[in-house]
N, C-alpha and C positions, 0 to 999 in steps of 0.2 A: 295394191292401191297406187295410182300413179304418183309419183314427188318429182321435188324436185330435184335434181343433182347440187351437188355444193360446187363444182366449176363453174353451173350457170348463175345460180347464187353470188358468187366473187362475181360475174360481170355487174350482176343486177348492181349489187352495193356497188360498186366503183363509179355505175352509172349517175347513182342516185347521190354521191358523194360529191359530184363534181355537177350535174346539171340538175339536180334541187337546191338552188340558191337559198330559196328561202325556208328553210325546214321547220319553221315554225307558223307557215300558214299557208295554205293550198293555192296556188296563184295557176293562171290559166300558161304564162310564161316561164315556169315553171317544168323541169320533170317529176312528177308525184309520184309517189311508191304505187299509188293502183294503177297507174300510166305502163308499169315494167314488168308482165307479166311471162312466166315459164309456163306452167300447168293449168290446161284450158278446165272451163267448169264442168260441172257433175253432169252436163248434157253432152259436152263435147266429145263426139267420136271418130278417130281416125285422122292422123297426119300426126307431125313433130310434136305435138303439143300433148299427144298421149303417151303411155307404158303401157307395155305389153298386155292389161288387161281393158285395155280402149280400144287399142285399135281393130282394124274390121277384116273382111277378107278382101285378098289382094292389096292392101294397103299401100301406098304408093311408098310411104314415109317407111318401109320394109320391103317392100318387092324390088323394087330398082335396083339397090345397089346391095353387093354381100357386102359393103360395110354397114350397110342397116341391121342387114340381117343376123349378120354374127353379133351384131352390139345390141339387139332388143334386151331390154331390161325393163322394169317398171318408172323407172327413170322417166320423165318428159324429155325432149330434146331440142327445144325450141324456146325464141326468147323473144317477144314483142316490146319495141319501144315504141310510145308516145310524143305527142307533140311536145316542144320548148322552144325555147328564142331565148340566147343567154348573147352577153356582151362580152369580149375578149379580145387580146391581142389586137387592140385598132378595128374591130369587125364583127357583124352577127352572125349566130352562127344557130340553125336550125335543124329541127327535125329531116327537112331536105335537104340541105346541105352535108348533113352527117350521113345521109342514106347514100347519095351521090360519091361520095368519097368512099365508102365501105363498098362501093359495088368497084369503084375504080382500082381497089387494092385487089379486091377478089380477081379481078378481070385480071390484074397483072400477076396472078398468082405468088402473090406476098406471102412468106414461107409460114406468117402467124394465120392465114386465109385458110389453110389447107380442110381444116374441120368444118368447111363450111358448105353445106349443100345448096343451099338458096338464101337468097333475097328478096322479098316480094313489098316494094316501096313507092311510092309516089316522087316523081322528082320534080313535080311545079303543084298537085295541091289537084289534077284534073284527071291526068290519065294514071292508069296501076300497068308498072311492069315490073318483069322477073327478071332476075338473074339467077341461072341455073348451073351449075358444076356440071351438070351431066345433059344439060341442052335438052332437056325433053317437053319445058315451058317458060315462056314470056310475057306472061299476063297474070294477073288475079282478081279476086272481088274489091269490089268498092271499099270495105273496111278500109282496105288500106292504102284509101286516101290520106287516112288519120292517124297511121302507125306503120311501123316498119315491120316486116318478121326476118327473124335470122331462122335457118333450121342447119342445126350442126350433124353431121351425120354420128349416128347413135354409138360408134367402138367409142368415138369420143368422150362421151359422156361415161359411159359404161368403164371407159379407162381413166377417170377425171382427168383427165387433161387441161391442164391450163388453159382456159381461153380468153384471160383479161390483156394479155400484151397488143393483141389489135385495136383493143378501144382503148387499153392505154394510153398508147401510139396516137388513137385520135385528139383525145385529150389533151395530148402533149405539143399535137401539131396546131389546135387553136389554139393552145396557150393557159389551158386551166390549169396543167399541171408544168412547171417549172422545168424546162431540160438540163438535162445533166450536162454540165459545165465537162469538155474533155480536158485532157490531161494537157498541160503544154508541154509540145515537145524541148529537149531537152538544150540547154543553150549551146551555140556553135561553139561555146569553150569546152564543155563537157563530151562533143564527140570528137572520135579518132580524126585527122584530119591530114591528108599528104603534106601539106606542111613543115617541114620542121626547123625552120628557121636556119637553115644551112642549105645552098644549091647544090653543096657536093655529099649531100648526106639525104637516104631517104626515109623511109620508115621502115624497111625493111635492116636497114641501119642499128636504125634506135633500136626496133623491137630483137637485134641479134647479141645488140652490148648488156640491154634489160636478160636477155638469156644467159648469158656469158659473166655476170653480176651473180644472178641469183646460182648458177654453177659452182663460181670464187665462194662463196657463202658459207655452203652445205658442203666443201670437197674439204681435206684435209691439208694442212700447210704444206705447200710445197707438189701441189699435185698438178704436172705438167697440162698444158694445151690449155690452160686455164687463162683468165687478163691479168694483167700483174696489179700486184697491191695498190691501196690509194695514196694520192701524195701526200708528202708530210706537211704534217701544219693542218692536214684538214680534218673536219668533224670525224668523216671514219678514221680515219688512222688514228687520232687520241684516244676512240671510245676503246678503236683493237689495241691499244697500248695501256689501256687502263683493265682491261678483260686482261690481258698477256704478265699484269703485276698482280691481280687476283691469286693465283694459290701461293705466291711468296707471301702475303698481305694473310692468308688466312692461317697459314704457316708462323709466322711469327704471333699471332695474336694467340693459337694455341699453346704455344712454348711461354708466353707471359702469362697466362690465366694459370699455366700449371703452380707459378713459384709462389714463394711468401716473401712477401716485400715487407713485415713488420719485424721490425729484430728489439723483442721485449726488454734486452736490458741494457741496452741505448736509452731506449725510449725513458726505464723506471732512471738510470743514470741523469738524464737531464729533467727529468723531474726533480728530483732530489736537488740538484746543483742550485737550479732556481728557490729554493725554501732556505727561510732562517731554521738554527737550530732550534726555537724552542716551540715552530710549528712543527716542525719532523718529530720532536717528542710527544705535541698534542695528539700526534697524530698515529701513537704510536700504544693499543692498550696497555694496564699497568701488569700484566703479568710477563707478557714478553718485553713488558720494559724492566722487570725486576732480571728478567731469564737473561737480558743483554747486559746489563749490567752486571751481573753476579759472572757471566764467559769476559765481559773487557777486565775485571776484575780481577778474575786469574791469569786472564794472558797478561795481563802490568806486572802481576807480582811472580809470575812465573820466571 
């Protein structure tokens, strides 16, 4: 049964996103969802608008081209828009105008164009012509006075292929949708510039002392053809003097963390020195104070 592809589905919605202004009531100024048709009705047979169980023989929308051919699927491959008139960008902007533009991109082979086999449009509302990929017609019925048709040739569909970047594109060029802002480029302080503040120096200059730097850096002290060290007093030569006292610095701080810097009977010594006697006896229980007295005892009388 024929459907619709989900690539032509993304155009439909994009369309209807950006020219149904008013989506909450069907205005004649307006593009309305029944205005945006892929998949013609249960009578329709034969051309873009069917899959492969509609179409007929010799079908044009199959015979012409083996990208029809090799792409039939039951897929539709064709997308009709309707009238609108929206306001944008300083300007109006309609069903003719948008068909007129989509044929000018096609015509210059716009590399988003390429899936497109026809255009069958009205470009003032009185006469219908075609634009053709393959130049085999330049006309069609009255319908489409009142609508446009796109027919995308079928690998397209059958491959989903992205098809919203050209009516993106149009969207963007009236001004419904917002262009991206590019990058700025980068400030004349930020690029390389012959320049360098010296007439007797180029850049070829700078960029061979910046080599000759980063060589000094990574080579080992004392490694000839190299620039010589920085002057003294300035930020590198302190930092390389403060790295060059590093393993004396870590060298000594191991030899102190090894020692004992508390010498207990100093310390119990001037403890003592500071107390009266009769706190050093409170302080002292009564058994080992009977035990020191009964030893001062006999060293007296000894």
């Amino acid at each position: 049964m024929t459907s619709a592809p989900a690539n032509l589905l993304a155009v439909r919605n994009l369309l209807l996103t950006y020219l149904n202004v008013d989506k909450n009531a069907v205005r004649a100024a307006d593009l309305e969802p029944a205005e945006v048709g892929i998949v013609g009705d249960v009578n329709h047979r034969g051309g873009y608008h069917c899959g492969s169980d509609r179409v007929v023989r010799n079908d044009y929308s199959v015979v012409e081209s083996s990208r029809d051919r090799s792409g039939l699927t039951l897929y539709a491959s064709a997308l009709d828009v309707g009238m609108f008139s929206v306001r944008s960008g300083g300007g109006t902007h309609n069903l003719r105008t948008f068909s007129t533009w989509m044929v000018a991109q096609c015509a210059a082979n716009a590399a988003d164009t390429r899936d497109i086999r026809e255009i069958i449009y009205s470009p003032d509302g009185r006469t219908v012509r075609r634009w053709d990929r393959l130049g085999r017609r330049t006309s069609g019925d009255s319908s489409h006075l009142f609508h446009t048709h796109f027919s995308f040739f079928r690998d397209s569909t059958k491959a989903g292929r992205d098809q919203t970047p050209l009516f993106r594109r149009y969207l963007t060029a009236i001004g419904m949708i917002a262009a991206v802002k590019p990058e700025d480029d980068m400030e004349q302080t930020d690029k390389l510039i012959n320049d360098t503040g010296s007439s007797s120096r180029t850049v070829g200059n700078v960029l061979a002392d910046l080599q000759n730097l980063r060589n000094w850096l990574i080579s080992p002290v004392g490694t000839s053809g190299l620039v010589g060290p920085p002057m003294a007093n300035s930020p590198l030569q302190q930092m390389l003097a403060m790295l060059s006292a590093w393993p004396a610095l870590v060298a000594q701080v191991n030899e102190l963390s090894g020692k004992d810097f508390a010498d207990e009977e100093e310390i119990v010594s001037g403890v003592l020195a500071g107390l009266p006697a009769e706190k050093i006896a409170e302080a002292i229980p009564q058994q080992i104070a009977r035990d020191v007295a009964d030893e001062l005892s006999r060293r007296l009388t000894a």
